[in-house]
DSSP file (Angstrom, degrees, kcal/mol; ACC not computed):
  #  RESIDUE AA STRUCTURE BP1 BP2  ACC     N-H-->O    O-->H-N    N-H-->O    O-->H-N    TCO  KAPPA ALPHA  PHI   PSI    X-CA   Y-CA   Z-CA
    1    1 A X     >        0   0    0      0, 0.0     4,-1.5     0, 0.0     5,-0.1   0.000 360.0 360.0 360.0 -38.0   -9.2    3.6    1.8
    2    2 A X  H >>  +     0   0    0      1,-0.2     3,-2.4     2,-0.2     4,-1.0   0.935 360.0  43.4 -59.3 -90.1  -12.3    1.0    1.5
    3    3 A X  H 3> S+     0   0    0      1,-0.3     4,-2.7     2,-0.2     5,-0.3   0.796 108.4  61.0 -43.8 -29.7  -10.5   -0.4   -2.1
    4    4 A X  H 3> S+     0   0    0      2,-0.2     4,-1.1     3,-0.1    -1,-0.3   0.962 113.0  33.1 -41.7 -55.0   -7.3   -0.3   -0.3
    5    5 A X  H XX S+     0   0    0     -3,-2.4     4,-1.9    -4,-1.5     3,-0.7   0.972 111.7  56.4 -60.2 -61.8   -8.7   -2.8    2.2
    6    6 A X  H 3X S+     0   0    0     -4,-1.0     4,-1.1     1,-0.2    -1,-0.2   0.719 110.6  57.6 -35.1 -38.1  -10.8   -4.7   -0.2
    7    7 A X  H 3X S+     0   0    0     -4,-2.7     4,-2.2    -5,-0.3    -1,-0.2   0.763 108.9  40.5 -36.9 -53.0   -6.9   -5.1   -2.2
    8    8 A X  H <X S+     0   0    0     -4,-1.1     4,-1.7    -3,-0.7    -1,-0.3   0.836 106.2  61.0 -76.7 -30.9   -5.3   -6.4    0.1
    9    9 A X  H  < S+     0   0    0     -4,-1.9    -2,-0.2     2,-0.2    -3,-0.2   0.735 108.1  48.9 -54.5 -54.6   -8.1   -8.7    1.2
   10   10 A X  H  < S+     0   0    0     -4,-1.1     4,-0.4     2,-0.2     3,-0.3   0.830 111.4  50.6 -63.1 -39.4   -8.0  -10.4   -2.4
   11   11 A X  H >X S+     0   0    0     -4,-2.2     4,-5.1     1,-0.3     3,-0.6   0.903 109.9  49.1 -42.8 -62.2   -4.4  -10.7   -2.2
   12   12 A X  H 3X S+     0   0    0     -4,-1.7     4,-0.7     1,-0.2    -1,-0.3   0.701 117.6  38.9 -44.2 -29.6   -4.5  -12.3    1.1
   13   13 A X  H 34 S+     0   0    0     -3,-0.3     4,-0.3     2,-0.2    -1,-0.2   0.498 111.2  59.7-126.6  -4.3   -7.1  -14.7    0.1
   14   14 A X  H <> S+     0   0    0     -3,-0.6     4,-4.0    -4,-0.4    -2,-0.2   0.729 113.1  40.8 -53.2 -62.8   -5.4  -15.1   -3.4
   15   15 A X  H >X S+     0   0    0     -4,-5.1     3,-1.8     1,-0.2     4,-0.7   0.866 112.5  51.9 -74.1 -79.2   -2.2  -16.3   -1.4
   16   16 A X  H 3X S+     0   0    0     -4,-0.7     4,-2.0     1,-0.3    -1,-0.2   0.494 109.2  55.1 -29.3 -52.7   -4.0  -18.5    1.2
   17   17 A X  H 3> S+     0   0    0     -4,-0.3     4,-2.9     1,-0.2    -1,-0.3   0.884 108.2  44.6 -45.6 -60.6   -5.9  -20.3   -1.7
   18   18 A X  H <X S+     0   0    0     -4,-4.0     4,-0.9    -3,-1.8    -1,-0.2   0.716 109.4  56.0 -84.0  -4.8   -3.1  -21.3   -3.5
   19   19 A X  H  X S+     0   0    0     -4,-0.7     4,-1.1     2,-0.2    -2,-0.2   0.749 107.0  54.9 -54.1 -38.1   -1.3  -22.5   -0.2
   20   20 A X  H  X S+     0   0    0     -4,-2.0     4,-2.4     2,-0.2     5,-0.4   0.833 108.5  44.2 -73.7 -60.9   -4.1  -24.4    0.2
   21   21 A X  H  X S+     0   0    0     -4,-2.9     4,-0.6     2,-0.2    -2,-0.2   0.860 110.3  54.0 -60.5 -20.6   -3.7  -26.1   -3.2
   22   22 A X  H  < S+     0   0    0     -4,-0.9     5,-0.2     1,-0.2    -2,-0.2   0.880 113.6  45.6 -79.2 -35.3   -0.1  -26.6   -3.0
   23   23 A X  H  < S+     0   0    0     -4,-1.1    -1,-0.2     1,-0.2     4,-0.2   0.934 110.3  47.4 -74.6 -28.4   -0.6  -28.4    0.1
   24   24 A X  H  < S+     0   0    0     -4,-2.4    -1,-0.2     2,-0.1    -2,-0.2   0.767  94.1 100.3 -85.0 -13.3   -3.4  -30.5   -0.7
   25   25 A X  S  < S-     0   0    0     -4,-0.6     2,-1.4    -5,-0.4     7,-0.1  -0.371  85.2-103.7 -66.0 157.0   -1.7  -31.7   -4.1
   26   26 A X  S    S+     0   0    0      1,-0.0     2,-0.2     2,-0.0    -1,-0.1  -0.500  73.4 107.5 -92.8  72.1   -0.1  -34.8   -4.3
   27   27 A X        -     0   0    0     -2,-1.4     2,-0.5    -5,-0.2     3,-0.0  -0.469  66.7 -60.6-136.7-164.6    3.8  -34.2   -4.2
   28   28 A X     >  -     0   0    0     -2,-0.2     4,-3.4     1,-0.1     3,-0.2  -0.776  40.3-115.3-105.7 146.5    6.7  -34.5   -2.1
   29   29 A X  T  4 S+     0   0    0     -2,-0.5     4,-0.3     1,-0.3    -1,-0.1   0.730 110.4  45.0 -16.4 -75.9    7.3  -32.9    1.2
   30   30 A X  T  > S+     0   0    0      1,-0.3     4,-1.9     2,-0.2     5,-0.3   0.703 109.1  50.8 -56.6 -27.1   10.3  -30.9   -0.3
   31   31 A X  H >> S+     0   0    0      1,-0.2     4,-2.7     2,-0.2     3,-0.5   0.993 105.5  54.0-101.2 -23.0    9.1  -29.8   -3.0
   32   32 A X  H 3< S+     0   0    0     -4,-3.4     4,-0.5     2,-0.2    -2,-0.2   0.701 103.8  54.3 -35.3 -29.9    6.1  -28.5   -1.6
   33   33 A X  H 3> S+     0   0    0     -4,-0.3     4,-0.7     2,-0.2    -1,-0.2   0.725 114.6  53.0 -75.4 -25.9    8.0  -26.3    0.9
   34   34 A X  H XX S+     0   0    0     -4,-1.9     4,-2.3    -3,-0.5     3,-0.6   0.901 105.7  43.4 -22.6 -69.6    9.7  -25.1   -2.4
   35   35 A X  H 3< S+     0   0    0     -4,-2.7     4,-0.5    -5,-0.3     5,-0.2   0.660 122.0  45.8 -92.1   6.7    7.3  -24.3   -4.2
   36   36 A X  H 3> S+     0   0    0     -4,-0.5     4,-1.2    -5,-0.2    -1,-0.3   0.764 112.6  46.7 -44.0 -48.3    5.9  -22.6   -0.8
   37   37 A X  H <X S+     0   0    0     -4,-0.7     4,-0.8    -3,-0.6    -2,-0.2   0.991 114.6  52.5-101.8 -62.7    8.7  -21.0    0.1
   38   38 A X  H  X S+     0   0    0     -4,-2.3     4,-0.9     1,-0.3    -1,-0.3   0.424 113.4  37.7   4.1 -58.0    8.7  -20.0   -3.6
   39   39 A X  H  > S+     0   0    0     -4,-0.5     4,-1.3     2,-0.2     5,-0.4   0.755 107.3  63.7-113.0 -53.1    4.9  -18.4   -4.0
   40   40 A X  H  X S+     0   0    0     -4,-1.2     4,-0.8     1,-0.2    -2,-0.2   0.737 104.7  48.8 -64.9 -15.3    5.0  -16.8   -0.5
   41   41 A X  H  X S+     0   0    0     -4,-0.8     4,-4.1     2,-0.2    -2,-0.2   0.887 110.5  52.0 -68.7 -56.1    8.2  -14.6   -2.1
   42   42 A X  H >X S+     0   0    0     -4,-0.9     4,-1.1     2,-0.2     3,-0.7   0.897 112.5  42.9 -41.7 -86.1    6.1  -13.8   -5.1
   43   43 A X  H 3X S+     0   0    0     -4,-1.3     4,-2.1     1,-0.4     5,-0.4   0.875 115.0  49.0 -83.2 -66.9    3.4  -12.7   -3.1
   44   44 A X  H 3X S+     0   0    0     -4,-0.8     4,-4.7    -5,-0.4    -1,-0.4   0.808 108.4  52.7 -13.6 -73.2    5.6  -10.8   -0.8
   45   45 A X  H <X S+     0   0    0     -4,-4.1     4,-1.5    -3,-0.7    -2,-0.3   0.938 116.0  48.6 -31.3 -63.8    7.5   -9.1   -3.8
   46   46 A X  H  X S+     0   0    0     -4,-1.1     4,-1.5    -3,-0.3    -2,-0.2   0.752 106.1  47.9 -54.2 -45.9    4.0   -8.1   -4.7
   47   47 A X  H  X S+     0   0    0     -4,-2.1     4,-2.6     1,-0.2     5,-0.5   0.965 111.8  52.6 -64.2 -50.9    2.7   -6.9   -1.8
   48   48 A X  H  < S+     0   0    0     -4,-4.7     4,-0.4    -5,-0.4    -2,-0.3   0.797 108.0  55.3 -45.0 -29.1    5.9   -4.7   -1.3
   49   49 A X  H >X S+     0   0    0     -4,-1.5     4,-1.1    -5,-0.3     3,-0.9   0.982 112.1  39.0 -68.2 -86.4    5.3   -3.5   -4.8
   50   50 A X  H 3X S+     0   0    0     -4,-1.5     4,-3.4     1,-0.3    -2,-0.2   0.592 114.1  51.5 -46.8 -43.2    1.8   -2.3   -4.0
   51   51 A X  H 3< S+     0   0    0     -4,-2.6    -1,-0.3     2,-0.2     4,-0.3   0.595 111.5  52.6 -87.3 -13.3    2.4   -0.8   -0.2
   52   52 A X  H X> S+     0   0    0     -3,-0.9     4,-3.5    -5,-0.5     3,-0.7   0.845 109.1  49.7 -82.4 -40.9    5.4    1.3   -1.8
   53   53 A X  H 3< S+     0   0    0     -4,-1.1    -2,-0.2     1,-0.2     4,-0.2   0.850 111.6  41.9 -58.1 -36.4    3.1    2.5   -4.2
   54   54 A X  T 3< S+     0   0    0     -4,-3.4     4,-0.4     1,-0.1    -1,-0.2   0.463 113.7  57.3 -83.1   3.7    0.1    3.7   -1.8
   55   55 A X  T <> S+     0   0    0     -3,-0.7     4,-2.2    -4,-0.3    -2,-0.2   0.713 112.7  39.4-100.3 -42.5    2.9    5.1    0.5
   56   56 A X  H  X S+     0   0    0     -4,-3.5     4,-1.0     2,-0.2    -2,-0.1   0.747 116.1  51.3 -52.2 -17.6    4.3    7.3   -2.6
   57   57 A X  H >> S+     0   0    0     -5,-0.3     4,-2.7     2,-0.2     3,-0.9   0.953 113.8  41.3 -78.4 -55.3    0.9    8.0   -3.6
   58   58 A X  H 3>>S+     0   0    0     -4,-0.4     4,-1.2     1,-0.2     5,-0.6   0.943 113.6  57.5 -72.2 -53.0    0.0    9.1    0.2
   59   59 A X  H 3<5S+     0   0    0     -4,-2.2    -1,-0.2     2,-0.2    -2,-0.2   0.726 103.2  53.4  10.9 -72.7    3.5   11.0    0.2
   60   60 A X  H XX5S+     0   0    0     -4,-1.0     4,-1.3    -3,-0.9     3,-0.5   0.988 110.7  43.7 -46.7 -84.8    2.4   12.9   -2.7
   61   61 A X  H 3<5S+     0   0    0     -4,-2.7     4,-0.3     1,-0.3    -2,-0.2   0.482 113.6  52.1 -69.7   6.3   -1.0   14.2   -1.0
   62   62 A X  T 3X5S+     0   0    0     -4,-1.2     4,-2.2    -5,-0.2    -1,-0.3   0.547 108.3  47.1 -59.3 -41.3    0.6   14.9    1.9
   63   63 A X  H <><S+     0   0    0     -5,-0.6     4,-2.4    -3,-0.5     3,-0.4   1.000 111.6  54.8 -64.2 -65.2    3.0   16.9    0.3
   64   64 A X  H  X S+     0   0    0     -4,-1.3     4,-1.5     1,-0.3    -1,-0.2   0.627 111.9  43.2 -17.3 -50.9    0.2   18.8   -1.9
   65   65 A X  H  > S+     0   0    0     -4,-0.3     4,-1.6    -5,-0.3    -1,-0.3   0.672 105.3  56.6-107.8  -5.5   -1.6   19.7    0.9
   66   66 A X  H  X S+     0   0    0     -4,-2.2     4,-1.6    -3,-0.4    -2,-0.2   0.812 101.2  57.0 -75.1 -24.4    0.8   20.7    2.8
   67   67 A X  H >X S+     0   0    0     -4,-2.4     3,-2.2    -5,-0.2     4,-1.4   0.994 113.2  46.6 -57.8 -67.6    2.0   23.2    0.2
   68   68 A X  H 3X S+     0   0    0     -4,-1.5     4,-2.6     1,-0.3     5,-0.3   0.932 105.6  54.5 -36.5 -59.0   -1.8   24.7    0.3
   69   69 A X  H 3X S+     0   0    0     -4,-1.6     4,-2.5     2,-0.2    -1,-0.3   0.903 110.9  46.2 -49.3 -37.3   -2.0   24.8    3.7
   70   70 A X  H <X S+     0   0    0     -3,-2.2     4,-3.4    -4,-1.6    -1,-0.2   0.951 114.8  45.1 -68.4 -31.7    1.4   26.9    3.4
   71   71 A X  H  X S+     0   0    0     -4,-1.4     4,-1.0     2,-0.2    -1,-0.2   0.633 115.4  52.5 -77.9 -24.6    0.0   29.3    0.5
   72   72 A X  H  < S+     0   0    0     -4,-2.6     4,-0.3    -5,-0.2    -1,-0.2   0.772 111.8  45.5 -74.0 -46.8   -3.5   29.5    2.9
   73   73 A X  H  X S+     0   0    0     -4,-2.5     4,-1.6    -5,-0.3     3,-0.4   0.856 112.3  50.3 -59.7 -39.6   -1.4   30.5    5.8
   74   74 A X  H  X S+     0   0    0     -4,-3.4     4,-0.6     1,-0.2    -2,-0.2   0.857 115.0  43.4 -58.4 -44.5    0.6   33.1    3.6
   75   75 A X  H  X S+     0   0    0     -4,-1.0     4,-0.8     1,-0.2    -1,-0.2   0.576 106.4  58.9 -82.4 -20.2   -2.5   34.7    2.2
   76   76 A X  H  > S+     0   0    0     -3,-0.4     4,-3.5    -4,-0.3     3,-0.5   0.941 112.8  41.6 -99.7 -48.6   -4.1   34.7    5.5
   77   77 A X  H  X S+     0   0    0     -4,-1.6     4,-0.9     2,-0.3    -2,-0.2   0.532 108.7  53.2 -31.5 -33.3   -1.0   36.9    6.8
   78   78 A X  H  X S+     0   0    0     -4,-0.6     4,-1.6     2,-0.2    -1,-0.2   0.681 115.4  46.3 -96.0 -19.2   -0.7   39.2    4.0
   79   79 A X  H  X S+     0   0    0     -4,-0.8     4,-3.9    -3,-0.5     3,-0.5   0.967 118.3  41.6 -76.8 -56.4   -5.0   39.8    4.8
   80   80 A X  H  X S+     0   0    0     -4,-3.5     4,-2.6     2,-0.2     5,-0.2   0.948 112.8  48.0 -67.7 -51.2   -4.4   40.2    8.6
   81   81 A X  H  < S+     0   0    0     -4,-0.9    -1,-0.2     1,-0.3    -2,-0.1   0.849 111.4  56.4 -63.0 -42.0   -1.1   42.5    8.3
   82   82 A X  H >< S+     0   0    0     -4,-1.6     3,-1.5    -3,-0.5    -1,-0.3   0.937 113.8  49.9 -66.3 -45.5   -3.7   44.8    5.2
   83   83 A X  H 3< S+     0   0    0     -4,-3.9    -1,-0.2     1,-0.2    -2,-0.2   0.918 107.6  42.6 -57.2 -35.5   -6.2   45.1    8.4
   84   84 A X  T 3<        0   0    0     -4,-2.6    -1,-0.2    -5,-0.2    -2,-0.2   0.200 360.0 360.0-103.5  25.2   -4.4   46.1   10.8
   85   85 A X    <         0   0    0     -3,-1.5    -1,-0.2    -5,-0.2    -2,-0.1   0.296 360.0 360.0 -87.2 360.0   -2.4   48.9    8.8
């Protein structure tokens, strides 16, 4: 979870950085909210990208272990039923 954060953290402070240059550069009003509007999509796209991926990911080991858990409950059933025969 810690690299998760850390991810996201650089992203965030990736996009903030270059917000920061776009404003401070020497251009016109409009085309700075352009190329804003513009970079803050990118990032967006990107972030969606990444949070779909650690939500399939988490999906996955959810999934995984709940399959154990079932195959841990089954075994634990077929042991109790052999005791008490």
């Amino acid at each position: 979870m810690s690299s998760t954060k850390f991810l996201l953290g650089a992203l965030l402070g990736a996009a903030v950085g270059v917000q920061i240059g776009i404003l401070v550069a020497p251009d016109k009003g409009e085309n700075t909210r352009k190329k804003l509007g513009k970079k803050g999509n990118e990032y967006l796209d990107d972030l969606s990208g990444k949070m779909n991926g650690f939500f399939d990911g988490l999906s996955k080991k959810v999934a995984d272990v709940s399959e154990e858990v079932d195959k841990l409950a089954k075994k634990a059933k077929t042991e109790t039923e052999k005791l008490t025969k």
